[in-house]
Chimera marker file (.cmm) of the C-alpha trace (Angstrom):
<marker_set name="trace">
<marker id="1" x="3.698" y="21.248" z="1.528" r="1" g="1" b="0" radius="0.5"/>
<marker id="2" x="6.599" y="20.335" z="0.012" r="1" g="1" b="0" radius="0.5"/>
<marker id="3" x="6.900" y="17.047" z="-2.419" r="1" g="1" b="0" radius="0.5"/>
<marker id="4" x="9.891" y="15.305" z="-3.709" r="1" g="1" b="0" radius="0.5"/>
<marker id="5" x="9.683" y="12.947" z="-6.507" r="1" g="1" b="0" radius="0.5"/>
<marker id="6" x="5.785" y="10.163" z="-6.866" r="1" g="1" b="0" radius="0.5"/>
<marker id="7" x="6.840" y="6.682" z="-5.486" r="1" g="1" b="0" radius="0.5"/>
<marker id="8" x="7.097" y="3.632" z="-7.520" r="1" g="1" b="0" radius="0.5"/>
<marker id="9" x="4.757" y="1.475" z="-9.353" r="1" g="1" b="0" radius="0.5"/>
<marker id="10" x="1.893" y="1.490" z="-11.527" r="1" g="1" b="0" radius="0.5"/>
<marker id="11" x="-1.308" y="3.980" z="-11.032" r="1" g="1" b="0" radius="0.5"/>
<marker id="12" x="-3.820" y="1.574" z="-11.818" r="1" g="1" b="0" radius="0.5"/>
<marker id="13" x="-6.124" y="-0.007" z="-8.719" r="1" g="1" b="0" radius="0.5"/>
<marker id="14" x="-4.620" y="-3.162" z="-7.609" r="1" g="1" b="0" radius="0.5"/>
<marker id="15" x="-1.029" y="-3.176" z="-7.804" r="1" g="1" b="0" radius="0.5"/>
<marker id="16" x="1.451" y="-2.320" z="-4.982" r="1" g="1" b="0" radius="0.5"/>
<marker id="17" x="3.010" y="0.708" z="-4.742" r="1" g="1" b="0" radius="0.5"/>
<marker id="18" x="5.464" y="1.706" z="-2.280" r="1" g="1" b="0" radius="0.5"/>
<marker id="19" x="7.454" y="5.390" z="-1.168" r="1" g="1" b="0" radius="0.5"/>
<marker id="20" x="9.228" y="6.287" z="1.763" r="1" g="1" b="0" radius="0.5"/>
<marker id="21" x="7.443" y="9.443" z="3.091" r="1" g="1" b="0" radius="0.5"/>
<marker id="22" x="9.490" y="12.281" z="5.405" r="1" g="1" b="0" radius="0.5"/>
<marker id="23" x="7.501" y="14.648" z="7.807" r="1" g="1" b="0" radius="0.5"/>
<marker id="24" x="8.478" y="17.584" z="9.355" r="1" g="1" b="0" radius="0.5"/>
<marker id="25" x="6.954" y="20.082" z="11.252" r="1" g="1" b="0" radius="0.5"/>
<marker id="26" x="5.847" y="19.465" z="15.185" r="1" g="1" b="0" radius="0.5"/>
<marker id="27" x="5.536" y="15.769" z="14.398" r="1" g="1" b="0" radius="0.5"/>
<marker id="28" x="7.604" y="14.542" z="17.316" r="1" g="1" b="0" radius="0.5"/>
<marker id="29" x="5.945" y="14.076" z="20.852" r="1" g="1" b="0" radius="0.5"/>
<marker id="30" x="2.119" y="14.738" z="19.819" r="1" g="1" b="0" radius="0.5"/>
<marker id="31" x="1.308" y="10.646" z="19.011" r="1" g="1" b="0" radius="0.5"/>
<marker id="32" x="2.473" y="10.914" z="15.334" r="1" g="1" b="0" radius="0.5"/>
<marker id="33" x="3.637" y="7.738" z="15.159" r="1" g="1" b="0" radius="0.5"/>
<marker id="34" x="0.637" y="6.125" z="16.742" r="1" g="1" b="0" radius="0.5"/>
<marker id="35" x="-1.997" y="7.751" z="15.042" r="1" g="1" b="0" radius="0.5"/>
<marker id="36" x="0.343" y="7.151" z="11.769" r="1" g="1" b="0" radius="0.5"/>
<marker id="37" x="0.607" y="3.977" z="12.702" r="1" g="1" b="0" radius="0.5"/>
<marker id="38" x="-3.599" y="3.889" z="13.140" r="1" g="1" b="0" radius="0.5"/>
<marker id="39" x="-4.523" y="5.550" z="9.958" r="1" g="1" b="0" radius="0.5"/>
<marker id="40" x="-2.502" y="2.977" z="8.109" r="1" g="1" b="0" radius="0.5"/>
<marker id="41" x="-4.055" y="-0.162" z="9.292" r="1" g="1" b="0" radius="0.5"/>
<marker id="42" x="-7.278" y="1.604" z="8.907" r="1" g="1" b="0" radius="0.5"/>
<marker id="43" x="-6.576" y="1.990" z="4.624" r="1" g="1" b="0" radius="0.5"/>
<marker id="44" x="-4.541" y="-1.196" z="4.394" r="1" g="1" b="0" radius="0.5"/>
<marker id="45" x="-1.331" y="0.083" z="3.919" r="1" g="1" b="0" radius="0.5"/>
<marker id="46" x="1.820" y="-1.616" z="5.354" r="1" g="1" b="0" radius="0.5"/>
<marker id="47" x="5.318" y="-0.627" z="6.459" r="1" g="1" b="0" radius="0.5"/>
<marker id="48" x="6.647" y="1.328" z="9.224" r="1" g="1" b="0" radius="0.5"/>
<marker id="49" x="6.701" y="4.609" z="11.383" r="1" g="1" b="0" radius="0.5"/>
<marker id="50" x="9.332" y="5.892" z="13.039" r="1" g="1" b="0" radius="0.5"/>
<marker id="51" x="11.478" y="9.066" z="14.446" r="1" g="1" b="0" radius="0.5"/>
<marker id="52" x="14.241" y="10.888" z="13.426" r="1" g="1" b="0" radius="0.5"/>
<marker id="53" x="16.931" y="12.313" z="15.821" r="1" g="1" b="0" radius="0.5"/>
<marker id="54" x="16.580" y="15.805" z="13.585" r="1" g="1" b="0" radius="0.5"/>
<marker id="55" x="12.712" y="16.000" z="14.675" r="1" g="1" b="0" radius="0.5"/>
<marker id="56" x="11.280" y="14.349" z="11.991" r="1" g="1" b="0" radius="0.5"/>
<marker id="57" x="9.132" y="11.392" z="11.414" r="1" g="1" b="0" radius="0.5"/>
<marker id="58" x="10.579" y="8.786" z="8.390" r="1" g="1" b="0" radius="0.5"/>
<marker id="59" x="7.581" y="6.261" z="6.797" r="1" g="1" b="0" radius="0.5"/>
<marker id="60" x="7.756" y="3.392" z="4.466" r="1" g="1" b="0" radius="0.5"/>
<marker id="61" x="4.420" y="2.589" z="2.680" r="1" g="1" b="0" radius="0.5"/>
<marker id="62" x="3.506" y="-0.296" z="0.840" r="1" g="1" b="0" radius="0.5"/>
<marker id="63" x="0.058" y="-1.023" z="-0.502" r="1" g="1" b="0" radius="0.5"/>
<marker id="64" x="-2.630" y="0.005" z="-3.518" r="1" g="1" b="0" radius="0.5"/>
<marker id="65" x="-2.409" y="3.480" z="-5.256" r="1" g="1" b="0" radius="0.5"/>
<marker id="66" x="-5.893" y="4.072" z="-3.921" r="1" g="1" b="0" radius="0.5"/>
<marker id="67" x="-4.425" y="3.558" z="-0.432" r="1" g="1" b="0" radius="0.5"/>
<marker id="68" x="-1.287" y="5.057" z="-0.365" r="1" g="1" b="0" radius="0.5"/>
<marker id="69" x="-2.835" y="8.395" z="-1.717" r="1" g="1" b="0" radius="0.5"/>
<marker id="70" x="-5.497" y="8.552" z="1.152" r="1" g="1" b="0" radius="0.5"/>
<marker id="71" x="-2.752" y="7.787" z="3.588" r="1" g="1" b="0" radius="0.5"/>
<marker id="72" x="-0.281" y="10.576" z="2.256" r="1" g="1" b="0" radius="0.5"/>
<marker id="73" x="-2.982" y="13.244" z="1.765" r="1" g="1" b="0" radius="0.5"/>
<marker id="74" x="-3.605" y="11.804" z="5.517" r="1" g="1" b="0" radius="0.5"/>
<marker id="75" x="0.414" y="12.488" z="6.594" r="1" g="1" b="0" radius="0.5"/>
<marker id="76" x="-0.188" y="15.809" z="5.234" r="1" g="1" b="0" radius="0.5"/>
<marker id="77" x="-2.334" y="17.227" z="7.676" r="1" g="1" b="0" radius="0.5"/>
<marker id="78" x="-1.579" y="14.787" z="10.445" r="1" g="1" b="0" radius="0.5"/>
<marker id="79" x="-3.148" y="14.190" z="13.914" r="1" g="1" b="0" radius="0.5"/>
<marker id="80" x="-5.247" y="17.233" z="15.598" r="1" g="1" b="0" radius="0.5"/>
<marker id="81" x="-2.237" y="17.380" z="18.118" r="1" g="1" b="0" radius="0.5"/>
<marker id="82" x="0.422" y="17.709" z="15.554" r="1" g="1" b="0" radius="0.5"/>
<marker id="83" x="1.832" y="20.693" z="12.925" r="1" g="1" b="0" radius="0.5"/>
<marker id="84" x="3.057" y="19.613" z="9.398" r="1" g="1" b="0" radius="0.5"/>
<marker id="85" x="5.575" y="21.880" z="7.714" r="1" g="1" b="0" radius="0.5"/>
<marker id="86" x="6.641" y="19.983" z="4.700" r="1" g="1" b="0" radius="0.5"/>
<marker id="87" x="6.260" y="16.289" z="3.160" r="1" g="1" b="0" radius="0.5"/>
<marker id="88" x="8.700" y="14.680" z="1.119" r="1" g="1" b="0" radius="0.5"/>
<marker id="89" x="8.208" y="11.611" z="-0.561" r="1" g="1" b="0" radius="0.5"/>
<marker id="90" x="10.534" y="9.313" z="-2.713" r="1" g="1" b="0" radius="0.5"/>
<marker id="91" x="10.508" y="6.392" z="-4.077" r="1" g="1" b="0" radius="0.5"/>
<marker id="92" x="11.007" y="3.085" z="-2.462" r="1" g="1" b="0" radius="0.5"/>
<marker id="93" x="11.679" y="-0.598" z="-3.369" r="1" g="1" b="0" radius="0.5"/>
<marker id="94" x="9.077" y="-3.015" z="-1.677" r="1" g="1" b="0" radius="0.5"/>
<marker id="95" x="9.912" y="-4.997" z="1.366" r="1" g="1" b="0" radius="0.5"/>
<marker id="96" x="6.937" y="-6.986" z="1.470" r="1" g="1" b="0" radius="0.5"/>
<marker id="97" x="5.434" y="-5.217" z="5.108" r="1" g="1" b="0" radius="0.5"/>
<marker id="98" x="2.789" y="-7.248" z="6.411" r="1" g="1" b="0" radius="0.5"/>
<marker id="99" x="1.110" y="-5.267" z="8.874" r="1" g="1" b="0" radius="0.5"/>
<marker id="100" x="1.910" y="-1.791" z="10.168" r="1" g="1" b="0" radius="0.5"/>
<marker id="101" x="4.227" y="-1.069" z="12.750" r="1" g="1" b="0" radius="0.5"/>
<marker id="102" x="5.969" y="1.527" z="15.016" r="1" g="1" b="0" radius="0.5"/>
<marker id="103" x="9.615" y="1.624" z="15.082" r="1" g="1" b="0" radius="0.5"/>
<marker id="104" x="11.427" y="2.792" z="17.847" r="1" g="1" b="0" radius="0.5"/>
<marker id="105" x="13.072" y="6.303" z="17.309" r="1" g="1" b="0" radius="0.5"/>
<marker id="106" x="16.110" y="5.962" z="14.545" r="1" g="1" b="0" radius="0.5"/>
<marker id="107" x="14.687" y="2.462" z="13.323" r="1" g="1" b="0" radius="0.5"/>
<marker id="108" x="16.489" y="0.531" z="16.309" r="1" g="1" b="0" radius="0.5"/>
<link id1="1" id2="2" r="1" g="1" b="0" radius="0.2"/>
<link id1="2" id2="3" r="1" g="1" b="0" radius="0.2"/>
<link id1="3" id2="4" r="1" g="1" b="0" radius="0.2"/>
<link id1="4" id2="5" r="1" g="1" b="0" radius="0.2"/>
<link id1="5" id2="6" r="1" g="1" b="0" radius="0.2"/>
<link id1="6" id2="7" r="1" g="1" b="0" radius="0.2"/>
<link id1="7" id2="8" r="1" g="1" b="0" radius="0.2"/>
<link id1="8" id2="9" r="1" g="1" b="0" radius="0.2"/>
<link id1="9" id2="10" r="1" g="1" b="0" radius="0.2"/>
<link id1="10" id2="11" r="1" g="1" b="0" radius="0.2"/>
<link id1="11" id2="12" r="1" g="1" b="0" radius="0.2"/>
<link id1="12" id2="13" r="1" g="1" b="0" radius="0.2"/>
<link id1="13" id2="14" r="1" g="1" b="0" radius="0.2"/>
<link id1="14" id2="15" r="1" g="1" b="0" radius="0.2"/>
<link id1="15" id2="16" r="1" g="1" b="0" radius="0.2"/>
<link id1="16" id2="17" r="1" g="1" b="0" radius="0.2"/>
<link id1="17" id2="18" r="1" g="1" b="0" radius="0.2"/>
<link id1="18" id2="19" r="1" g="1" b="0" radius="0.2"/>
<link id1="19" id2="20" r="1" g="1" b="0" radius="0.2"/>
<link id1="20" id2="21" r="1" g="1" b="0" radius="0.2"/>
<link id1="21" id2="22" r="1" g="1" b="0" radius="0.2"/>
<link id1="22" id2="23" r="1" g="1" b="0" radius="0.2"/>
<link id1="23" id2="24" r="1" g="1" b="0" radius="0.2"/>
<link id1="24" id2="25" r="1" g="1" b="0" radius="0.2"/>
<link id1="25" id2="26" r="1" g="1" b="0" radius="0.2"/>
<link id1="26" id2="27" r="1" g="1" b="0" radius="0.2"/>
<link id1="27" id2="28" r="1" g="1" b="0" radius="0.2"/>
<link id1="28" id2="29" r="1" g="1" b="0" radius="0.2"/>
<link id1="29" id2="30" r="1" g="1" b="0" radius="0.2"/>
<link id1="30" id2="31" r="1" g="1" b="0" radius="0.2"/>
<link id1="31" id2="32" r="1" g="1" b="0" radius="0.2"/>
<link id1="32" id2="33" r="1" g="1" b="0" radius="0.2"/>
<link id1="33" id2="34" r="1" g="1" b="0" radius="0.2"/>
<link id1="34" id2="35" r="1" g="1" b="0" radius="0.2"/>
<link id1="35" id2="36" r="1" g="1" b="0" radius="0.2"/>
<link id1="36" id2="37" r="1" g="1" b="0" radius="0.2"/>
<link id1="37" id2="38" r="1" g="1" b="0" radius="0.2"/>
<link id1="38" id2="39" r="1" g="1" b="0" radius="0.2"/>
<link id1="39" id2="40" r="1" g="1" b="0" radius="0.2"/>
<link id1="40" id2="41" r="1" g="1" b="0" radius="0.2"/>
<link id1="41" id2="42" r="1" g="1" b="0" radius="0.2"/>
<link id1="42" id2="43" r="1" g="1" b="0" radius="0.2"/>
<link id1="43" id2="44" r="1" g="1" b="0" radius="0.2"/>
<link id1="44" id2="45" r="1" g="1" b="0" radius="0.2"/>
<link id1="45" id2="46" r="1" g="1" b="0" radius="0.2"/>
<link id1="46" id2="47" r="1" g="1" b="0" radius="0.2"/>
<link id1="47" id2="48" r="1" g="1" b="0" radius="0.2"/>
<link id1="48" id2="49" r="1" g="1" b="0" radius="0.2"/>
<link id1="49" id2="50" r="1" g="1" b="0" radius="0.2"/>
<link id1="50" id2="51" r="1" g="1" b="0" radius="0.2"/>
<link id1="51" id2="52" r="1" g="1" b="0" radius="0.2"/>
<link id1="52" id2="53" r="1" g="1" b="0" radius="0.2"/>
<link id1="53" id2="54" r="1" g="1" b="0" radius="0.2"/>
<link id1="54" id2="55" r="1" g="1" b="0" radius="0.2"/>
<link id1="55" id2="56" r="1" g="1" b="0" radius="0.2"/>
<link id1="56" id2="57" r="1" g="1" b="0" radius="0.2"/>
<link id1="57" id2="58" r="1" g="1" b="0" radius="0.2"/>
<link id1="58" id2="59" r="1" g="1" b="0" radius="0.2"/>
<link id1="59" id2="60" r="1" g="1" b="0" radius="0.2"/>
<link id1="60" id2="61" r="1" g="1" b="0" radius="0.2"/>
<link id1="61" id2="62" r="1" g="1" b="0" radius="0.2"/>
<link id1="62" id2="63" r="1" g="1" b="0" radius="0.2"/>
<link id1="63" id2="64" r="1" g="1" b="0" radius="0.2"/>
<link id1="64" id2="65" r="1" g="1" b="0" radius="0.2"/>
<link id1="65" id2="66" r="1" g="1" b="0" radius="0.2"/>
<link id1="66" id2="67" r="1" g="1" b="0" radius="0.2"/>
<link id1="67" id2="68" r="1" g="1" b="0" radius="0.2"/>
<link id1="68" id2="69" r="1" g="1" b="0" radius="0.2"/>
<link id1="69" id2="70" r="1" g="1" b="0" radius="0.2"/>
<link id1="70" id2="71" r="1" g="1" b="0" radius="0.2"/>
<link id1="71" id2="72" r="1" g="1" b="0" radius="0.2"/>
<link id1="72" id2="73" r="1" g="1" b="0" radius="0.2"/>
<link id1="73" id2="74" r="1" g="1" b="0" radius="0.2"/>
<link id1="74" id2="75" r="1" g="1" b="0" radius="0.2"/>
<link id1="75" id2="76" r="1" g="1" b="0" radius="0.2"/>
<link id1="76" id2="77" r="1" g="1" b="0" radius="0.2"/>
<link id1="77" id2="78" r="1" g="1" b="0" radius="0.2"/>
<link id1="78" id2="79" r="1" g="1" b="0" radius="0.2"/>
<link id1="79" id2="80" r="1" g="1" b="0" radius="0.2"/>
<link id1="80" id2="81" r="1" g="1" b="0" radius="0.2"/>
<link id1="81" id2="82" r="1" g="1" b="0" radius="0.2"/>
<link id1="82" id2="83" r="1" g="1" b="0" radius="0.2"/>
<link id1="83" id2="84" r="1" g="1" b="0" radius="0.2"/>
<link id1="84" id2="85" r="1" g="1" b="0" radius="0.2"/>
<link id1="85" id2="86" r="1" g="1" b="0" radius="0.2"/>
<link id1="86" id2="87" r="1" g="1" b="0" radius="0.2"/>
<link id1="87" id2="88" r="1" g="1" b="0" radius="0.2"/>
<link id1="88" id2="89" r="1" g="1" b="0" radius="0.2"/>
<link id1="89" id2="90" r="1" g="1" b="0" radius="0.2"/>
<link id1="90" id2="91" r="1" g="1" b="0" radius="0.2"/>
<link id1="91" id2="92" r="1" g="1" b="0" radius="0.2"/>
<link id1="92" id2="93" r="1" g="1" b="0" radius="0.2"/>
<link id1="93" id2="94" r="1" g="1" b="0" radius="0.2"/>
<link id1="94" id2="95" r="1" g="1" b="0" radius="0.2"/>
<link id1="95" id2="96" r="1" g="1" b="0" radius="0.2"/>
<link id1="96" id2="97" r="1" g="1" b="0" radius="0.2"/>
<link id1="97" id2="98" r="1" g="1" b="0" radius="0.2"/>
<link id1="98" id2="99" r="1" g="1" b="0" radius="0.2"/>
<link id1="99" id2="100" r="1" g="1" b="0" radius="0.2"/>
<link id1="100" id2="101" r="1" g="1" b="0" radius="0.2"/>
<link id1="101" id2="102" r="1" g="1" b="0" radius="0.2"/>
<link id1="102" id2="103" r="1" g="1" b="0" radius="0.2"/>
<link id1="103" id2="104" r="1" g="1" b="0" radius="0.2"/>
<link id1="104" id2="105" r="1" g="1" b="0" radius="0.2"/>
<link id1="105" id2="106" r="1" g="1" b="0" radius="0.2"/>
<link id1="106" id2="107" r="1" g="1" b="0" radius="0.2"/>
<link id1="107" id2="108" r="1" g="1" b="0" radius="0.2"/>
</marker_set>
């Protein structure tokens, strides 16, 4: 697994956090995005899924360190169905997500 730089934001309980996350591996065609989309409502994290034309999957996560941990350490391995190569994440300014959603492929 390969990790860029730790996200934003505090590491104490309680305060939001937020990193955009890049997956790559056989992430594309194997319900990524919905089981992304899945495991993030399930920890209470908020942003977005979506593809990338270069095979990749782009996230942005917003929510508690606690959270955003499980869900990358989550990312990392990825649905039964799906192969992950490498993980980057990098910091990201908050957008103030509510909910979790699925973009269409190249965020349009």
């Amino acid at each position: 697994m390969n990790e860029g730089s730790q996200g934003s934001g505090p590491s104490a309980g309680g305060a939001t956090v937020c990193c955009r996350v890049l997956v790559s591996g056989r992430v594309q065609g194997v319900g990524f995005r919905w089981s992304t989309a899945r495991a993030a409502k399930g920890r209470g994290v908020r942003g977005w899924v979506r593809n990338l034309i270069d095979g990749r999957v782009e996230a942005h996560l917003e929510g508690e360190p606690q959270a955003l941990d499980s869900m990358l350490a989550w990312l990392a391995k990825g649905p039964p169905s799906a192969r992950v190569d490498a993980l980057e994440r990098f910091d990201a300014e908050p957008l103030g997500a509510e909910g979790f959603e699925q973009r269409r492929d190249g965020g349009r």
